[in-house]
N, C-alpha and C positions, 0 to 999 in steps of 0.2 A: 398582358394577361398571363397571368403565372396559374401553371397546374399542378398539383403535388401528386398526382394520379403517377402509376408508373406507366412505360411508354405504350406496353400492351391494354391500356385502360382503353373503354368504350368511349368518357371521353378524349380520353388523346387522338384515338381515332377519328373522333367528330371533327377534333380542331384541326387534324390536318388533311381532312376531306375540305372541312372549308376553305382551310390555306390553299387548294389548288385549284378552287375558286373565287379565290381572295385577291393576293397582288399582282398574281399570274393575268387572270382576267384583267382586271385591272389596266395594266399596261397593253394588254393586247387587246381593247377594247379602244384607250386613248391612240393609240395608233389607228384605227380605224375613224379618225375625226372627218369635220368637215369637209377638209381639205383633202383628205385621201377619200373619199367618197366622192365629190368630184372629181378627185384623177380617174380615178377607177371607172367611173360612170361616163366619162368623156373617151376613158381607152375601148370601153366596149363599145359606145358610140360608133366612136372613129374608125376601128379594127375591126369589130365584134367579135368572134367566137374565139376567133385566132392569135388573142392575145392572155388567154386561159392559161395557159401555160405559166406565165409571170407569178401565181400565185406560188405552186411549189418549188418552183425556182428561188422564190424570194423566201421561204419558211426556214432553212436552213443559215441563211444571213441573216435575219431577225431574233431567231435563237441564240446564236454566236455574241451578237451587240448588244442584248437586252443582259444575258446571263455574265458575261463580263461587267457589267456593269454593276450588277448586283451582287456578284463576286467582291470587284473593290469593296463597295460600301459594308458589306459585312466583315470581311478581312480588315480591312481600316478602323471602321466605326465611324466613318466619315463620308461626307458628301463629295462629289465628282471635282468641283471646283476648291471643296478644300482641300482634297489630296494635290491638284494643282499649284496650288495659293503656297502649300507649304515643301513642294518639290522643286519649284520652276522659277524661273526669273519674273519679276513682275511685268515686263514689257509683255512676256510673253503669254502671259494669265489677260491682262489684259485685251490684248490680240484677241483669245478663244473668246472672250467673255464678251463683249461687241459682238461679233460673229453670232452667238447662238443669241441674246438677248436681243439683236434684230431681231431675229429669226421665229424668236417665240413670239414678237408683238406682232410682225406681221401675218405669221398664221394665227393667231387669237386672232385678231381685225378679220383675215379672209373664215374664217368659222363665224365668225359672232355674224357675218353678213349673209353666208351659208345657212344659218339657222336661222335670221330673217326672214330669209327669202321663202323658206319651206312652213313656216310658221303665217308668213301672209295667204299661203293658199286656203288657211283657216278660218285669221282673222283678217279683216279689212282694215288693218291700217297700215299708216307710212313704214317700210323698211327701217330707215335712222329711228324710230321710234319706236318701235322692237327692240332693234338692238337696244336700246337704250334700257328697257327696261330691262332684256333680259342680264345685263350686265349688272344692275341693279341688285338681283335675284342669285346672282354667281357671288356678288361680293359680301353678300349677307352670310351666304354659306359658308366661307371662306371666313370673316373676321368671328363670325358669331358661332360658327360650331367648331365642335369637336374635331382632331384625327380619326376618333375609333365613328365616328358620325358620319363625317366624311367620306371613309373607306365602306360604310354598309351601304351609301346611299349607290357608292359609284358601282360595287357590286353589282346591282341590280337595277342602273341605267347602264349597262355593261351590255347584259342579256335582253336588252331592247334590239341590239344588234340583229337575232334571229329573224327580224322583219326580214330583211334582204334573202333571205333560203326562201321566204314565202312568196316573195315578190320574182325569184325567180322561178320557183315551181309554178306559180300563175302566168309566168308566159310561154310555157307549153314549148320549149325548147327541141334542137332538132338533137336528140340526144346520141348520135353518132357523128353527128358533126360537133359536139361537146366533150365526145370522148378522143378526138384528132386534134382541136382546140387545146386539151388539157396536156396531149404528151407530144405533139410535132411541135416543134415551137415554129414561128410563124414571124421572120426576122425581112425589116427590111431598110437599107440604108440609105435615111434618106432624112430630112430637118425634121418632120413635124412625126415620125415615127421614134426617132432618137429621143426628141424633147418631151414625149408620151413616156419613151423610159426613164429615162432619167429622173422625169417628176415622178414615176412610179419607186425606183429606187431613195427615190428623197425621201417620199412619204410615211415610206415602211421603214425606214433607218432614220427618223425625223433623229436632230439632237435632243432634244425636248426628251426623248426616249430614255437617252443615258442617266440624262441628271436626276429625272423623275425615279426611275428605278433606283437608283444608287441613294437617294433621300429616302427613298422608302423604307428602303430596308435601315436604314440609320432610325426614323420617325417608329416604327416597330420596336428598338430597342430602348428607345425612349419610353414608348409606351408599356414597357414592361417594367422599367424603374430605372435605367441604367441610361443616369441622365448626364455623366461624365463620360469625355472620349475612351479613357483606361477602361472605364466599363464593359465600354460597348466595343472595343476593338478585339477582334479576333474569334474565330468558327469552327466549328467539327466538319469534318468529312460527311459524316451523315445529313449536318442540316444542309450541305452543298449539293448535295445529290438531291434532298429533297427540294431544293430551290430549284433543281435544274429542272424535275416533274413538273414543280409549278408555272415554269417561262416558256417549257416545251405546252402545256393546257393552252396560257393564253396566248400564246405566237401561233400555233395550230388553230385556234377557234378565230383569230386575227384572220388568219389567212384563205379560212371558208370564207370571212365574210366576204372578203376583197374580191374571190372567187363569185360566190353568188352575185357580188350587184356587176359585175363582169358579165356574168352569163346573162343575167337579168338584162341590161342595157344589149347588148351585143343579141342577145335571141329578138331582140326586138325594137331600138333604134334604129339600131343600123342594117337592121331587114328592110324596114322601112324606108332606109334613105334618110334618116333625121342624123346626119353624122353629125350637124355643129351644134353643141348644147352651148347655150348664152346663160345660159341661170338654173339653179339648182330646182328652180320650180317649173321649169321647162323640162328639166330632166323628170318631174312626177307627171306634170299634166301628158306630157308627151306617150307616157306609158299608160296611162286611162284608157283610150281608145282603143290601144293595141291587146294592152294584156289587162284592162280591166280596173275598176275604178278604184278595187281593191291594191293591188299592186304600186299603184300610184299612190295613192296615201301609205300606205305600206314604207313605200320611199321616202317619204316626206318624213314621217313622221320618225325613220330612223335617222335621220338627218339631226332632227331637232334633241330627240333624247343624248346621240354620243355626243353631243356637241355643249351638254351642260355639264360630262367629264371631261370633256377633252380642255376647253376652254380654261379650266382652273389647273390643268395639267402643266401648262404651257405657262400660264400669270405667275403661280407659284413657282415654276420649274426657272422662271426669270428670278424672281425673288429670293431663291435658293442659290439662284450662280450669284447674285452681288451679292448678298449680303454674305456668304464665304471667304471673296473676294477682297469684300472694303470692313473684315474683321469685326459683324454685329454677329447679332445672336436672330436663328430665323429657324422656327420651328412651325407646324404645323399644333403639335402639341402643347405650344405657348399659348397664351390670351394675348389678345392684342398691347394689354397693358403692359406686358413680363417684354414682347419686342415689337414694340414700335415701328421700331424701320421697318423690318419683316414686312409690315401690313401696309405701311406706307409706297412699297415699292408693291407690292400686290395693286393699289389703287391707282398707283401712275401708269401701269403699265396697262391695265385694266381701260384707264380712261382714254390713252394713246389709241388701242387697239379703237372706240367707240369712236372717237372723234375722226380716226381715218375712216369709218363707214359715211361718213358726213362730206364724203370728195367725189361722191356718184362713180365708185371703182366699181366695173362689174363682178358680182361675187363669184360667179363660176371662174369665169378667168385668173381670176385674183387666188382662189383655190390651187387651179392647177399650177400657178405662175412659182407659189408659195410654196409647192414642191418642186419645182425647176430649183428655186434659191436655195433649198433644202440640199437637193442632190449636190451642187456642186459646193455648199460647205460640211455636209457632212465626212466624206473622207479625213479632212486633214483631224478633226477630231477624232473618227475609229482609229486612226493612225496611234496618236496621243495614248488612248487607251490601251491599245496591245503595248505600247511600252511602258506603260506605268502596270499594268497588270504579268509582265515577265521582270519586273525588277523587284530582285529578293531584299531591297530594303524597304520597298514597301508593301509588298506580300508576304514575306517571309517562306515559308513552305507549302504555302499556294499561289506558287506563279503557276502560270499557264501550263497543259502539260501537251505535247508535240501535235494530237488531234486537235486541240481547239486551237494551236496557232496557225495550223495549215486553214483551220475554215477562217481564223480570221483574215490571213494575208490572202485567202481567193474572195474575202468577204471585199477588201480595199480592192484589189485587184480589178472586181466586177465593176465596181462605185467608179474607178478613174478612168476606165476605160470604156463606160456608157458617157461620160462627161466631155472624154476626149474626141468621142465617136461624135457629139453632139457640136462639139469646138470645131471641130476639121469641117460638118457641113455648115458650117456660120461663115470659115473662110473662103471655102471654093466654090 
């Protein structure tokens, strides 16, 4: 969308008020999916209050992962897996590209059952049949709309997120033991603590993350006309700075959320004593009683809205690494007819995800499991990226500059050393 306004116009101002509720949200909204709402809702369970802390801890690495990423893509003009495809040996393109396109089917599968599960507290029917249809409902969106469609709808299932602030102001929290929770951190060494981090760390650094961001902003310059890579390749400093506004919005608003269903589950599961959550609808019905009927649906029902963005985040975020990979053409801003593949790997991966809810895997488990998987592949990917993002043939005069490479090597730092912490209590 092309403006001829100059920058001081009312509306330029408009468009980049929305842009910092636009991709920013966006991403920090699909971070907040199924599966990070059950970690999140299982750590306050387990830990409660005392595991508060985790969310600012983790705001700082989230910014670093997301904004590099959106860095390449705009400096490139390219997707996360083409700058791969065309810098790296294929052995080892394909290495990553396994690696995260598990990764994406298996949490699309533990979301789609995520949003089952909290969607039956509604309606009365079977789980696999839910899923079923809501995958139905995803793929419609996806072959038959728009990008610019697309990005308005997730907008504003984005800001459904805000349930979880409600849901935790309705359980009446001990708000000094909220304020010791958010700045003592609260560490202990030990399996089933380590593996609450770690799937914490996975969740909020999913790779799903990079790719998604990194198309995005490619899919943006598409949609403004610039449908050649020479087009689209290369950035000002000003729109870098304003991309950094827009990823610090929705890693910040990400990071309340993670925050509230923490406080939410933690002021009041595990007051209770309900520390083991078996299902995402045990985790609303359980908070009924406690903090009221409202809160509990509250949960649920944020459950079900991010999980109709998060879920296409992840299909297409698959879709985007092959078909880079195996040299099609895969756009968001295509019609199915213009690339085929594109859409067809959208449905495969779509159907994989449906047909593992069909093996009676429990969805909470399978959530939290599905950031365990996450945590320990995600490093070797941020790894990847801080060297393609400090290498001046393919940045040019924005590589990295000394502050974002110290957050990102404490960003891997943190990542290997919650994995490692978690590997030593597996052996002894």
């Amino acid at each position: 969308m092309k403006h001829q306004e100059s920058d001081g116009s009312p509306t330029r101002q408009r468009h980049e008020g929305v842009s910092l509720l636009g991709r920013g949200l966006i991403s920090g909204a699909a971070d907040d999916d199924p599966s990070a709402i059950g970690t999140y809702a299982s750590a306050g369970a387990r830990f409660g209050l005392g595991m508060l802390w985790t969310a600012p801890v983790t705001l700082p690495m989230m910014f670093t992962v997301v904004y590099l990423s959106s860095k390449l893509g705009q400096v490139t003009g390219r997707g996360l897996f083409q700058v791969i495809h065309d810098n790296y040996p294929r052995w080892f393109l394909y290495l990553a590209l396994a690696g995260v396109v598990i990764g994406n089917t298996i949490e699309a599968a533990a979301d789609l059952g995520g949003m089952a599960a909290a969607v039956n507290l509604f309606v009365p029917l079977s789980v696999p049949l839910i899923v079923a249809m809501m995958a139905v409902i995803l793929l419609c969106l996806q072959v038959v709309g728009s990008y610019i469609l697309i990005r308005r709808i997730f907008r504003w299932l984005a800001l459904s997120l805000l349930a979880y602030a409600g849901a935790a102001i309705l359980a009446k929290p001990d708000w000094m033991a909220v304020l010791k929770g958010s700045l003592i951190p609260s560490i202990e060494f030990n399996e089933a603590f380590l593996s609450i981090i770690v799937a914490i760390i996975g969740t909020t650094l999913s790779a799903y993350l990079y790719t998604w961001q990194s198309n995005e902003e490619v899919e943006e310059k598409i949609a403004e006309g610039k449908t050649s890579v020479q087009a689209r390749r290369g950035v000002s400093s000003s729109k870098l700075a304003r991309s950094r506004k827009e990823i610090l919005v929705g890693m910040t608003f990400s990071n309340l959320v993670m925050y509230f269903i923490i406080l939410a589950t933690g002021s009041t599961l595990h007051v209770q004593g309900h520390t083991d959550i078996q299902t995402a609808a045990q985790a609303a019905e359980a908070l009924k009683p406690i903090a009221g009927h409202a809160a509990g649906y509250l949960f649920a029902a944020g459950i079900i809205s991010v999980g109709f963005l998060a879920v296409p985040v992840m299909t297409t975020g698959a879709a985007y690494d092959l078909a880079q990979s195996i040299g099609i053409k895969g756009s968001l801003n295509a019609r199915a007819r213009e690339a085929p593949g594109f859409y067809i790997i959208i449905l495969a991966v779509t159907l994989i995800a449906v047909v593992m809810n069909f093996f009676g895997v429990n969805p909470m488990k399978a959530l939290v499991w599905s950031g365990v998987v996450q945590g320990f592949s995600t490093p070797p990917l941020l790894l990847l990226l801080l060297l393609m993002t400090n290498n001046k043939a393919i940045m040019g005069e924005h590589v990295n500059s000394r502050l974002m490479n110290v957050a990102g090597w404490l960003t891997v730092l943190a990542i290997f050393s919650a994995s490692a912490g978690l590997v030593v209590t597996w052996v002894i």
